[in-house]
ZADREN-958717 format. One record per residue (C-alpha): x, y, z; residue number from 1. Coordinates in steps of 0.001 Angstrom, whole numbers. Layout:
<rs>
<r X="X" Y="Y" Z="Z" resi="NUM"/>
...
</rs>
This chain:
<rs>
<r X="-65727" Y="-131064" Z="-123771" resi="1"/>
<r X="-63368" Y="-129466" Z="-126409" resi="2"/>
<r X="-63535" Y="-132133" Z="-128889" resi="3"/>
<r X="-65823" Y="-129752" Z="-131248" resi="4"/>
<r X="-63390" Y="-126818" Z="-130995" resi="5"/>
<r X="-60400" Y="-126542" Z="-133084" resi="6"/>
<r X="-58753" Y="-123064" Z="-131256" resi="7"/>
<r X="-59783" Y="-121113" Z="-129380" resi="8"/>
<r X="-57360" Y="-118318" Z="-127616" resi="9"/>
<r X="-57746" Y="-116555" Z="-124263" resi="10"/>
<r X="-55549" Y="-113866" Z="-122926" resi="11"/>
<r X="-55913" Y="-112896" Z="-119020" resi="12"/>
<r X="-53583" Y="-110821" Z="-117606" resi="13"/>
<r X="-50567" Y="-112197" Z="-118712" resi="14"/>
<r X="-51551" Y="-115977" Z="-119401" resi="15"/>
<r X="-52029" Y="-117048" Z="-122504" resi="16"/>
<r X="-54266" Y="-120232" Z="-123347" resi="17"/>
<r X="-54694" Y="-122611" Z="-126372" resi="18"/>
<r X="-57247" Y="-124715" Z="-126505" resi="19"/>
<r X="-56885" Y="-127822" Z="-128849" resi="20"/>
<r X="-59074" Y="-130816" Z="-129148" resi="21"/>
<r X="-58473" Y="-132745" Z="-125677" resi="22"/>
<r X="-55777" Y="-130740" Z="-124929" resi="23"/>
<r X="-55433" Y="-128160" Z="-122807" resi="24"/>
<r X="-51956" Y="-126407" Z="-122651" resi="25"/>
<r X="-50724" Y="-122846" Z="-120458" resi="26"/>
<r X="-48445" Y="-120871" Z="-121749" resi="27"/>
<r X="-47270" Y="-118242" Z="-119490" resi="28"/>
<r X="-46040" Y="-114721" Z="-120622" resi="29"/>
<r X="-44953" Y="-111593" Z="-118574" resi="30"/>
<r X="-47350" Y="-109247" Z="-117358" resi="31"/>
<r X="-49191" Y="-105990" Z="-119013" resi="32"/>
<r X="-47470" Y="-103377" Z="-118038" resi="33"/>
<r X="-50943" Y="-102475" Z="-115849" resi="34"/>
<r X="-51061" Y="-105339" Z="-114382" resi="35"/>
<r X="-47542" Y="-104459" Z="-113113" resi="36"/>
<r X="-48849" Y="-101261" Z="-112248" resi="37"/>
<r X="-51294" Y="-102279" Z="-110410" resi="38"/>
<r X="-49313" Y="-104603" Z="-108319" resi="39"/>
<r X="-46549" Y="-101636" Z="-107747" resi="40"/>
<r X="-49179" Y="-99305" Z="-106605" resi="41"/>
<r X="-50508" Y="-101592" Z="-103681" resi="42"/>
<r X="-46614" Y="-101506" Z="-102290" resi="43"/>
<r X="-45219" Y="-98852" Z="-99856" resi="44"/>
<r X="-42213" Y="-97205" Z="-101207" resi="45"/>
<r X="-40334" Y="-100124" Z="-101082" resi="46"/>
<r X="-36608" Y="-99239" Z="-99035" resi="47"/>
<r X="-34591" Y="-102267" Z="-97616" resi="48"/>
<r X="-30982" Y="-103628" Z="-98188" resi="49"/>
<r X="-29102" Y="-107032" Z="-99570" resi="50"/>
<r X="-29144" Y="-109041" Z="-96663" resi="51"/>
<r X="-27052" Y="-111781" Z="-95309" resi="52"/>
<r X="-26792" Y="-112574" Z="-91824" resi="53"/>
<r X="-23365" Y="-111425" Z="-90383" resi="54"/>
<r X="-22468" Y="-114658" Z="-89483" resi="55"/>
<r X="-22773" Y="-116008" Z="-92750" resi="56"/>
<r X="-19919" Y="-116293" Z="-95818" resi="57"/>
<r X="-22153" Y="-116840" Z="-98384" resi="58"/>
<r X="-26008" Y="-118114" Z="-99490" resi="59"/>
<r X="-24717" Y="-121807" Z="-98372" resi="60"/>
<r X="-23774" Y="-120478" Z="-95103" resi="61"/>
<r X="-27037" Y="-118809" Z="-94597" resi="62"/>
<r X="-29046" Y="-121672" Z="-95467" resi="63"/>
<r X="-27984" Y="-124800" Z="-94715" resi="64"/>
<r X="-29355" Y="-126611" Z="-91780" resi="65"/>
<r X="-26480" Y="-126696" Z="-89779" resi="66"/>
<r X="-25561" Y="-122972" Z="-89783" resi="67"/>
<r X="-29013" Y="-121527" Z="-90779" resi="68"/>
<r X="-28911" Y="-119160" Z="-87428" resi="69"/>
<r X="-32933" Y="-117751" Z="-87173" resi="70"/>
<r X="-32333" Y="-116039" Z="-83678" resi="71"/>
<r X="-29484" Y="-113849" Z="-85743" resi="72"/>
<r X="-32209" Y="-113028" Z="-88504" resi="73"/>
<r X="-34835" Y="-112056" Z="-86113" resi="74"/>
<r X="-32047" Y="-109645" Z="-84252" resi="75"/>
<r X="-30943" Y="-108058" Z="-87828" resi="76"/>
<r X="-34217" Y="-107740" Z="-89648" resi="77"/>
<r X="-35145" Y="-106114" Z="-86049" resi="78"/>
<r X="-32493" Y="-103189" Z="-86833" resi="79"/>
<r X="-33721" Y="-102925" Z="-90218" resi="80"/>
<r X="-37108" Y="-102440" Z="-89147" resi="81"/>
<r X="-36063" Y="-99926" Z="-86653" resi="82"/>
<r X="-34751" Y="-97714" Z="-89152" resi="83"/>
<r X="-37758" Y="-98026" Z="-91789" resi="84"/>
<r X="-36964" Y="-100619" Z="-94010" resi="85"/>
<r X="-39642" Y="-103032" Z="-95479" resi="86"/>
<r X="-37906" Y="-105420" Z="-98033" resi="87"/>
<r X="-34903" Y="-107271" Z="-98310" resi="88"/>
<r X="-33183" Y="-109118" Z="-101403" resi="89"/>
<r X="-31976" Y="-112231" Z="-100232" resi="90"/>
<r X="-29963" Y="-114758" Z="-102139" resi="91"/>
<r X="-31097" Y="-118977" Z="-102309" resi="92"/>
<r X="-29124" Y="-121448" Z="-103585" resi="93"/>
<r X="-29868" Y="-124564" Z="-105858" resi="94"/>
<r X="-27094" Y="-126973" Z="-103893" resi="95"/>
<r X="-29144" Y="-126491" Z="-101127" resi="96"/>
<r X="-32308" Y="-127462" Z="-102207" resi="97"/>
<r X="-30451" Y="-130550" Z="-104109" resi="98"/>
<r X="-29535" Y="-131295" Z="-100663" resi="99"/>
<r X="-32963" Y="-131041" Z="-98897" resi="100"/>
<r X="-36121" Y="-129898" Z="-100829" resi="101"/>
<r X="-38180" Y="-130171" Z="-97754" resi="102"/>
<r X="-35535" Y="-129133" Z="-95211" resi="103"/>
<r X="-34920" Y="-125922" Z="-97663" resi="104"/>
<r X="-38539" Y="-124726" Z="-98111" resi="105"/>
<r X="-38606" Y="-124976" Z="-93971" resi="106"/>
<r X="-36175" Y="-123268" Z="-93828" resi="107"/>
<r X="-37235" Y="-120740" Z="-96133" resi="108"/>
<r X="-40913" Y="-120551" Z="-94409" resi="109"/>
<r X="-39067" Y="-119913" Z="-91057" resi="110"/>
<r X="-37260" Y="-116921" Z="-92671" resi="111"/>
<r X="-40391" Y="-115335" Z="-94196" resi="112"/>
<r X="-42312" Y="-115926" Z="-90628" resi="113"/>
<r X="-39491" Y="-113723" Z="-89223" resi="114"/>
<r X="-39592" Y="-111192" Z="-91939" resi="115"/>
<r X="-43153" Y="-111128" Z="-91641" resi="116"/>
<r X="-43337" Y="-110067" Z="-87806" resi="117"/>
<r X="-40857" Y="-107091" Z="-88774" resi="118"/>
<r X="-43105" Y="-106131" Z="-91172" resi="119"/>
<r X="-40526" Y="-107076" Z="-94013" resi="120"/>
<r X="-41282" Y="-108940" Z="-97379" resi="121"/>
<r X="-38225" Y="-110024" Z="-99164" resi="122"/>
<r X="-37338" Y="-110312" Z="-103263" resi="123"/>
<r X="-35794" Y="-113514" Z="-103702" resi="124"/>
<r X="-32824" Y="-114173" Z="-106086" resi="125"/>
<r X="-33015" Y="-117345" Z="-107590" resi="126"/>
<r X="-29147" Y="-117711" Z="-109282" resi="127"/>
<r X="-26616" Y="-115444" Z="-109366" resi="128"/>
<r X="-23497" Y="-115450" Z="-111545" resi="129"/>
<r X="-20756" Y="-113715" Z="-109051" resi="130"/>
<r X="-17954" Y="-114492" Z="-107347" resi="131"/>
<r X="-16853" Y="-118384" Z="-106945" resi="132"/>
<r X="-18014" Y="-120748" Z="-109763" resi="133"/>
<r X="-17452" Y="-123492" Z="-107684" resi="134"/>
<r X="-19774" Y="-124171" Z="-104723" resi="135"/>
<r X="-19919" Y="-126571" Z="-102331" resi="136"/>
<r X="-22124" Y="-127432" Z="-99676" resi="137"/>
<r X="-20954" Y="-128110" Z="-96223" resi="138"/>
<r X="-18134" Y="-126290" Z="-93897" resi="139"/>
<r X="-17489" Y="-122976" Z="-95738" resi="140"/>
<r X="-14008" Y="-121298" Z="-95506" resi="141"/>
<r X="-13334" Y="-118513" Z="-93327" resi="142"/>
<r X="-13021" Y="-114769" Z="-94915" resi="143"/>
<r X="-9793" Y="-113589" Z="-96646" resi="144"/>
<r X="-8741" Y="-111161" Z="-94156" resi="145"/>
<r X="-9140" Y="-107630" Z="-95494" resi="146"/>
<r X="-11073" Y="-108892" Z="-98880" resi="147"/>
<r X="-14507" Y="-107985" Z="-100256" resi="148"/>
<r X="-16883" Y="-110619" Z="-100004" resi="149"/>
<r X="-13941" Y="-112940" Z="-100333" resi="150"/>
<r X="-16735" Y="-116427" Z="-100040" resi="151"/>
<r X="-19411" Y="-115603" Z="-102251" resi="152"/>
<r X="-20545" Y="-118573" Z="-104199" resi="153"/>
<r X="-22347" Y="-118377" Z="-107749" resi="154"/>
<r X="-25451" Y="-120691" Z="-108486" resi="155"/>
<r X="-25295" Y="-122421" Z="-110556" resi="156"/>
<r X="-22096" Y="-122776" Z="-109963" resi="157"/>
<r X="-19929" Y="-123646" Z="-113167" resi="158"/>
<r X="-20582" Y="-127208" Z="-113001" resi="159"/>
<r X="-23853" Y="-127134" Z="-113295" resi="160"/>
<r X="-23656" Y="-124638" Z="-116469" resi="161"/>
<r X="-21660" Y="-126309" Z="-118270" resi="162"/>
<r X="-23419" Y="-129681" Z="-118039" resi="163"/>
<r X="-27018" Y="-129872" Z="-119880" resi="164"/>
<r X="-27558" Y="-133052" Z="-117636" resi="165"/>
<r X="-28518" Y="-130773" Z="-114788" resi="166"/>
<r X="-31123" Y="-128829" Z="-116458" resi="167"/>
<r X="-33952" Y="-130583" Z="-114852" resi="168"/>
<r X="-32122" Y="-130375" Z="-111407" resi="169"/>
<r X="-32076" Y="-126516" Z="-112018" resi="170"/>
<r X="-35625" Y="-126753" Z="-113146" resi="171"/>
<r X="-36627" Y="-128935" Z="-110548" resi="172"/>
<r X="-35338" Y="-126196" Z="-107894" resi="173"/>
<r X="-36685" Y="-123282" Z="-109720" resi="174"/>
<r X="-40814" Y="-124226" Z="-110229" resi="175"/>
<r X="-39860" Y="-125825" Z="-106635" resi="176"/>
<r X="-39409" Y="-122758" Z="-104642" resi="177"/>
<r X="-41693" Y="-120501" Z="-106451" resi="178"/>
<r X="-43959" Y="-122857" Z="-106609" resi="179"/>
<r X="-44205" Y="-123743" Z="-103001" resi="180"/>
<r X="-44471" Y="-119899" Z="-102407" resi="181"/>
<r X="-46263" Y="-119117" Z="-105302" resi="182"/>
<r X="-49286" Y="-117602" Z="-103571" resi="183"/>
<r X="-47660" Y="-116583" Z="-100279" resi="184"/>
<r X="-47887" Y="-112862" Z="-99589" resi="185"/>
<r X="-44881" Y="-112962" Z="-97400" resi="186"/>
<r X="-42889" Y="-112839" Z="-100750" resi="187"/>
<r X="-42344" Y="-109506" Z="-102237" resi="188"/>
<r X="-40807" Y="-111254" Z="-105472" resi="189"/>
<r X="-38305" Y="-113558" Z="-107379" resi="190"/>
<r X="-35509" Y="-111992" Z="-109215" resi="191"/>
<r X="-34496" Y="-115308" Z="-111601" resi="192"/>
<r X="-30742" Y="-114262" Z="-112082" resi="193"/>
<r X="-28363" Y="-111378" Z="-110561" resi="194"/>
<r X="-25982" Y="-110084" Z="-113224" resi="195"/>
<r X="-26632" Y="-113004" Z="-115828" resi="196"/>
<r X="-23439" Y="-111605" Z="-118065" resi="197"/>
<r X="-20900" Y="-110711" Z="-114973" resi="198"/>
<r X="-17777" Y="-112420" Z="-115738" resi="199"/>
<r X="-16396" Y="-111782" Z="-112759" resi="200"/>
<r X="-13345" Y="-109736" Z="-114529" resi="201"/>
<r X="-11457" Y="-112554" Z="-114587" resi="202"/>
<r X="-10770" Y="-113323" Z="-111371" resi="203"/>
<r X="-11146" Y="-116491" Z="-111583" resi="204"/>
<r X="-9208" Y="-117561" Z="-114234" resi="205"/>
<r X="-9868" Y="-120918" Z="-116115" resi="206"/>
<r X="-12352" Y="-121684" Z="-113302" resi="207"/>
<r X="-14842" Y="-119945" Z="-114827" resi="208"/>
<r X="-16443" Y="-121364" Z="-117898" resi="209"/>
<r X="-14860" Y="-119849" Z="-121581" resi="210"/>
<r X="-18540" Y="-119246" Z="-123096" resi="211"/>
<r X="-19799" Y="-118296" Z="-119819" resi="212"/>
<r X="-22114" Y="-115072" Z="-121291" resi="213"/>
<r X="-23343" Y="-117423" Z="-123768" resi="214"/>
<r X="-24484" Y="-120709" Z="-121413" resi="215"/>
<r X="-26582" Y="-117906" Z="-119481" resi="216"/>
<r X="-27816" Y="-116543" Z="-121637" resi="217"/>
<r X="-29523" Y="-119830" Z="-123693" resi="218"/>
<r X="-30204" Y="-120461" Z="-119921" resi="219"/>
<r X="-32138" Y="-117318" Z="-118503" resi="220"/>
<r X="-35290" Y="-117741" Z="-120730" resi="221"/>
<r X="-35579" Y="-121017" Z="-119619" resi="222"/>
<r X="-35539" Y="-119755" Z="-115981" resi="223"/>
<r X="-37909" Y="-117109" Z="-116266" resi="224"/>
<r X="-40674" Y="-119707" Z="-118121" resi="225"/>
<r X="-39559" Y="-122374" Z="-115171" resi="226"/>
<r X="-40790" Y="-119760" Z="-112968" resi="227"/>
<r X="-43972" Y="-118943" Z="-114635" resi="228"/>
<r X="-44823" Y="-122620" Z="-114674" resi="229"/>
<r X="-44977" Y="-122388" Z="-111145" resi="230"/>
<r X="-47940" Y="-119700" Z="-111445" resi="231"/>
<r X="-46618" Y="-117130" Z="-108760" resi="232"/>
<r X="-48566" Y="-114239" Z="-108031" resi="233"/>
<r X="-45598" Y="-112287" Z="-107568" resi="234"/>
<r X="-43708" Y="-110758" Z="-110039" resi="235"/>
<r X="-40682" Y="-111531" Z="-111771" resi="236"/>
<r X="-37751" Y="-109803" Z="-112791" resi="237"/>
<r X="-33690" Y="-109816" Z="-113364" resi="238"/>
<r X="-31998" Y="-106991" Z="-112658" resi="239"/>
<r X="-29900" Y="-105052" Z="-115851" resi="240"/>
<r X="-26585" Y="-103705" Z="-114292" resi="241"/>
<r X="-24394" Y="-102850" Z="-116581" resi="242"/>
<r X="-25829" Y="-100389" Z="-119366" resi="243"/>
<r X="-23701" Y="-98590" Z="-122079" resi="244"/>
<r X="-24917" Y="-94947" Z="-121343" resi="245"/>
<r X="-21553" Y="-93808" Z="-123285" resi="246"/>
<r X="-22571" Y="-96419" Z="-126086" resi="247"/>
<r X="-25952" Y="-94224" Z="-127056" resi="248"/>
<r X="-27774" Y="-96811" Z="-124179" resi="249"/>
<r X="-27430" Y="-99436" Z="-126674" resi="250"/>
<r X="-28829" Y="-102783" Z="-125092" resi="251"/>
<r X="-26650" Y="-105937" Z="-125227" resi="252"/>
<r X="-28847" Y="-109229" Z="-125961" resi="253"/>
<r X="-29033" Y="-110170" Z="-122278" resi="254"/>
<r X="-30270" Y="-107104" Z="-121344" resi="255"/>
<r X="-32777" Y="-107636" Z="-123652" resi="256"/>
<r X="-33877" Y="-110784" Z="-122653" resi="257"/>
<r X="-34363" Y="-109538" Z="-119093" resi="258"/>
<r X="-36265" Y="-106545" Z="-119881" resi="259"/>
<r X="-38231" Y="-108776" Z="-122398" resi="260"/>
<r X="-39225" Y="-111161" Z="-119581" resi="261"/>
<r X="-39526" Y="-109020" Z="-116503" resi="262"/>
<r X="-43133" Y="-108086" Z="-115051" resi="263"/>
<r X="-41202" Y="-104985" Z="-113163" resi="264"/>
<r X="-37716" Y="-103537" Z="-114154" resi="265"/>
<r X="-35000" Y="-103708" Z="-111651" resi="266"/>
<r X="-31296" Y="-102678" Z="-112095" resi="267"/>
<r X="-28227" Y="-101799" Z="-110128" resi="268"/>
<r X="-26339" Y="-98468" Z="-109890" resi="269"/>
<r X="-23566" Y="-98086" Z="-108126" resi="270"/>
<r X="-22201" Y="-94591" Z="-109761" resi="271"/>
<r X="-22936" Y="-90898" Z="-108631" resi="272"/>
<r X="-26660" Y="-89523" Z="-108366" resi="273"/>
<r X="-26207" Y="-88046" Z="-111970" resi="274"/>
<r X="-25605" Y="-91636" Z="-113666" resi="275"/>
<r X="-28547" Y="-92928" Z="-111385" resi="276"/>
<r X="-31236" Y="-90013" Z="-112500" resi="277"/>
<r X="-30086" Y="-90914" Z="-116627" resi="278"/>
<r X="-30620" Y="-94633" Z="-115509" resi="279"/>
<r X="-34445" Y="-94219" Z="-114230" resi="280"/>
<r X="-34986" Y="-91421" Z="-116863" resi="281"/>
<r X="-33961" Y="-93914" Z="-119282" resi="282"/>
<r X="-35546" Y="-97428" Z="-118213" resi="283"/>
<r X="-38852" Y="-95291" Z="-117494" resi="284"/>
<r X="-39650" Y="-95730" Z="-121732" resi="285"/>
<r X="-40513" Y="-99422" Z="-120873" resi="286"/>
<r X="-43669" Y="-98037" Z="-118782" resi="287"/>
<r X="-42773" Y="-100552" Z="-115490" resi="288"/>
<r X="-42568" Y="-99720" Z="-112033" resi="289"/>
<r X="-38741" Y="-99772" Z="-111586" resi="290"/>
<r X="-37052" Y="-100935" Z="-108255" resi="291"/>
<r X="-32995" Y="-100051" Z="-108060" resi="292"/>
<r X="-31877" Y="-103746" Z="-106368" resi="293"/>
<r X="-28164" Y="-102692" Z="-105203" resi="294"/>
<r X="-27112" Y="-99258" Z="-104830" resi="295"/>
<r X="-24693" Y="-97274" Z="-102381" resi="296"/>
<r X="-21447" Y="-97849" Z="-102665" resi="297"/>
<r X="-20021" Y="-94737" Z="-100487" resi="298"/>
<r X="-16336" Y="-95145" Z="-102091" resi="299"/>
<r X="-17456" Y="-95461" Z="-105687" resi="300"/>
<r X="-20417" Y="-92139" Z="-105332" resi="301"/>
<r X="-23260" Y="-93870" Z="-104422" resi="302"/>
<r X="-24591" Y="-92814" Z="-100915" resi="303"/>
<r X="-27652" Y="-93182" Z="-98742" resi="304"/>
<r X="-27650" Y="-88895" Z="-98901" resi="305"/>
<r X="-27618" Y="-88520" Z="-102521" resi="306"/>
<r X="-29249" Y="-91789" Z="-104175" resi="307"/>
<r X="-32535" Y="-91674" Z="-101563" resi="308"/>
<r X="-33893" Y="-88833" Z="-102259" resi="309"/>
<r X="-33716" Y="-89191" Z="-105711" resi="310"/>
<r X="-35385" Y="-92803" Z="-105479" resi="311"/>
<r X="-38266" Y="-91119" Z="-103747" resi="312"/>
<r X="-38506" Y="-88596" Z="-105937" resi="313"/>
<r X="-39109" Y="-90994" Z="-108978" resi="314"/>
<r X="-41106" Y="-93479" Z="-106921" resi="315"/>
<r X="-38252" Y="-95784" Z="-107547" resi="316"/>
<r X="-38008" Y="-98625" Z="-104919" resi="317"/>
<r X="-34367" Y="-98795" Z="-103821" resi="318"/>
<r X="-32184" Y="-101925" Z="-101837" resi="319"/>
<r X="-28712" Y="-101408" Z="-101251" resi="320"/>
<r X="-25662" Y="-103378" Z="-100653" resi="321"/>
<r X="-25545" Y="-104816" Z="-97242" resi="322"/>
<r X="-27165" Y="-104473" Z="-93718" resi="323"/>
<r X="-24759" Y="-105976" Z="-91224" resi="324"/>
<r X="-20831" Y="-105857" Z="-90978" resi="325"/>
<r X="-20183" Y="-109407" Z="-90837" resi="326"/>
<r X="-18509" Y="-112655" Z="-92880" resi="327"/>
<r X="-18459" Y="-110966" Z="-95930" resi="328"/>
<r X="-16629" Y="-108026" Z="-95247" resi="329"/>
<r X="-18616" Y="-105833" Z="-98210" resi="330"/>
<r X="-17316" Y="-103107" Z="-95988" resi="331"/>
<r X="-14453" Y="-103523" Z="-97582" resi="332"/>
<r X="-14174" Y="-102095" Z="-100944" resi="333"/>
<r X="-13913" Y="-103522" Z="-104646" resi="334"/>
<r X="-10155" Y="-102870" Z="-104990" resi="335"/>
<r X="-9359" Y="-105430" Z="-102133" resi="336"/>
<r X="-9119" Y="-108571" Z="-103745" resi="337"/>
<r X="-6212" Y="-106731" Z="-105416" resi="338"/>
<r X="-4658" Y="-104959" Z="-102301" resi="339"/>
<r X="-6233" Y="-106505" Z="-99185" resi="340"/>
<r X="-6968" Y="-103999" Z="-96001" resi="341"/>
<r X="-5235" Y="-106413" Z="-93880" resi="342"/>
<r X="-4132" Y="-103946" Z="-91251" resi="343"/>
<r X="-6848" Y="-101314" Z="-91355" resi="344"/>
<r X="-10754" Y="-101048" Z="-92116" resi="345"/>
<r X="-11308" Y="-99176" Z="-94972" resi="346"/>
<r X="-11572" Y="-94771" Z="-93648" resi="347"/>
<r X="-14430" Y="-95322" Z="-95252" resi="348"/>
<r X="-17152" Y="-97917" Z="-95440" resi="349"/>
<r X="-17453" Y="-99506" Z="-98968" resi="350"/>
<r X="-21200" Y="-101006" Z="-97816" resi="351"/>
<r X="-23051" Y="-101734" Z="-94781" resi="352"/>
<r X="-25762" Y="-99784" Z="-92588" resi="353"/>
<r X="-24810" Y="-101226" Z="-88940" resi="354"/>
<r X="-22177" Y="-102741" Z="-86635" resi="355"/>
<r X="-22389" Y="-106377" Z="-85962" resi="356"/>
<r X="-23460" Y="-105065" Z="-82693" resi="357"/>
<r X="-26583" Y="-102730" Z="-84153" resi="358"/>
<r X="-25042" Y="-99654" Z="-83813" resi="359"/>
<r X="-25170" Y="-97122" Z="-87373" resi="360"/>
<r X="-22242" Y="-96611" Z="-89248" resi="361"/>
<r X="-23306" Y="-93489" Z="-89697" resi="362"/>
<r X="-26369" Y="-92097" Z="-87660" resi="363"/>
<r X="-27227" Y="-89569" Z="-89763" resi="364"/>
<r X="-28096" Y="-92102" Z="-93155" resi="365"/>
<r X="-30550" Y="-94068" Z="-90860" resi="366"/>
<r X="-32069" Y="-90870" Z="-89611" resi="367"/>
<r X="-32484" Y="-89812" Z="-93207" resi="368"/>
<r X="-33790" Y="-93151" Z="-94108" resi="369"/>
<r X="-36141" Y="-92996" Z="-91537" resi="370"/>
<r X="-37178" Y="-89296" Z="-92416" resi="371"/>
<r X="-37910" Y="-90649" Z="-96123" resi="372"/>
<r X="-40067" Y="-93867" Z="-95583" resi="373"/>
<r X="-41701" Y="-91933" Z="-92584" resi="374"/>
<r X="-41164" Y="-95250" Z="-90652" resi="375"/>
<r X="-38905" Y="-97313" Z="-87868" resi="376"/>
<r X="-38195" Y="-95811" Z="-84613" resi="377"/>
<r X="-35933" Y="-92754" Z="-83242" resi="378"/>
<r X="-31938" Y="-94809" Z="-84287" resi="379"/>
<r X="-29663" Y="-95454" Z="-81283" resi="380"/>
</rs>
């Protein structure tokens, strides 16, 4: 059929397609910016939180068979709903679908058929370089008394970085899960990599890898076309986190390559509503619908009172850190895994909307919320 043609070119919408004699090869690329637009303007105002169950450590926790707890889910994405919400960002994990491809992507169908009822369509993160580079699937440890998010696992972990042998594993779970999901319009998203160039401050010494920055970030492009293999018709994205606003905005080469390959911009800001209107102000050159993925730190100047509004404002979607008090203790603040609140809680929440038992933290940030979106029912 193409045996007479020697090229021939077509661009739709963000795919691009050579044809060469007998072959016929896709090559993916990220969207238009109106094709982005167009997908961001068919959303509500999205408003929603990080979410981990409470009884869960960490993303292993959460999703392995034998704690994966869908009666808690349903209860918790309940409250959210209740109080307006409509997304969450929830974390997977590769060692879990090395474990159990099929048992995973039940598991994750189960989730979104939960979310779904409450009217909820989450952004999934794919990997996620925080917290403990070495994972392992099966009993998790119990939380450091009085430490933030003292259980948090990185995927991959640094293992898996550091060995190229496990690049088609890490493929293989990447055009897996979007791919399986690819058309499903459950899924809000997939957001390929959280922080790609945290380093976790060194706290964990010689367990993380010496060339860390640099393994991720000959890595992320990889991800990103992994996931556009898979064909999803959701967008994709990795969140920028840490911009030099004191450094003229200058953009470090991983931010770069995730504002390169993102179909809609997403970064964190955990500062005062000042830092977070230069943020937007600034990321709104690259013409993208822009969705803040983890805000609200109350400690560090970030609030529910001060960063909503101005999130609504700019039509800026906007998911903080944490829904339910629970395993890992994101109540507590940063500073804890250097002086643990073993005696006290925090005067202060760090994170965190509700009790483990549903009630507010504070009933007048879920009336607000629920006065922005216009949704959710009258709080308890």
């Amino acid at each position: 059929m193409f045996g007479a043609r020697k090229f021939q070119a077509l661009v739709s919408w963000g795919v691009l397609v050579f044809v060469l004699p007998g072959i016929l090869v896709a090559q993916t690329a990220p969207w238009s910016t109106e094709k982005a637009a167009t997908w961001y303007e068919q959303q509500p105002w999205l408003v929603g939180s990080n979410y981990i169950p409470n009884d869960a450590i960490n993303e292993l926790e959460m999703w392995q068979a034998q704690s994966f707890n869908a009666a808690q889910i349903d209860k918790e994405l309940g409250w959210a709903e209740e109080i307006g919400m409509n997304t969450m960002r929830v974390f997977l994990h590769d060692l879990v679908w090395q474990e159990s491809p099929a048992g995973f992507k039940q598991r994750i169908d189960q989730f979104l058929e939960i979310a779904a009822r409450h009217h909820i369509k989450p952004l999934f993160v794919l990997f996620d370089s925080c917290w403990d580079p070495q994972p392992r699937l099966g009993l998790q440890h119990p939380p450091i008394p009085g430490v933030h998010n003292s259980g948090w696992v990185q995927s991959p972990g640094s293992a898996a970085l550091t060995d190229p042998l496990q690049e088609p594993r890490l493929k293989a779970y990447v055009t897996g899960v979007v791919g399986a999901f690819a058309n499903d319009p459950r899924v809000l998203g997939w957001d390929v990599w959280n922080e790609p160039s945290n380093t976790n401050e060194g706290s964990y010494g010689k367990l993380e890898p010496a060339h860390k920055a640099q393994l991720v970030e000959a890595l992320l492009p990889k991800v990103f076309q992994w996931a556009r293999e898979a064909h999803p018709s959701q967008p994709l994205t990795s969140g920028v986190w840490d911009i030099n606003f004191s450094n003229g905005s200058a953009l470090t080469h991983m931010q770069q390559i995730q504002l390169d390959n993102s179909d809609v911009i997403t970064f964190h800001n955990y500062s005062w509503p000042e830092r977070f209107d230069e943020e937007v102000v600034f990321l709104q050159r690259f013409h993208r619908p822009l969705i803040c993925t983890e805000y609200m730190a109350r400690g560090a100047g970030s609030t529910f009172d001060t960063t909503l509004p101005l999130a609504k404002k700019y039509k800026v979607g906007a998911i903080n850190w944490g829904l339910v008090a629970g395993k890992t203790q994101t109540y507590y603040p940063w500073d804890s895994w250097r002086h643990p609140y073993i005696l006290d809680e925090p005067t202060v929440w760090f994170h965190e909307v509700f009790h483990s038992d549903g009630r507010p933290y504070r009933e007048a940030e879920v009336k607000l919320i629920q006065e922005l979106t216009g949704r959710g029912k009258t709080a308890r």
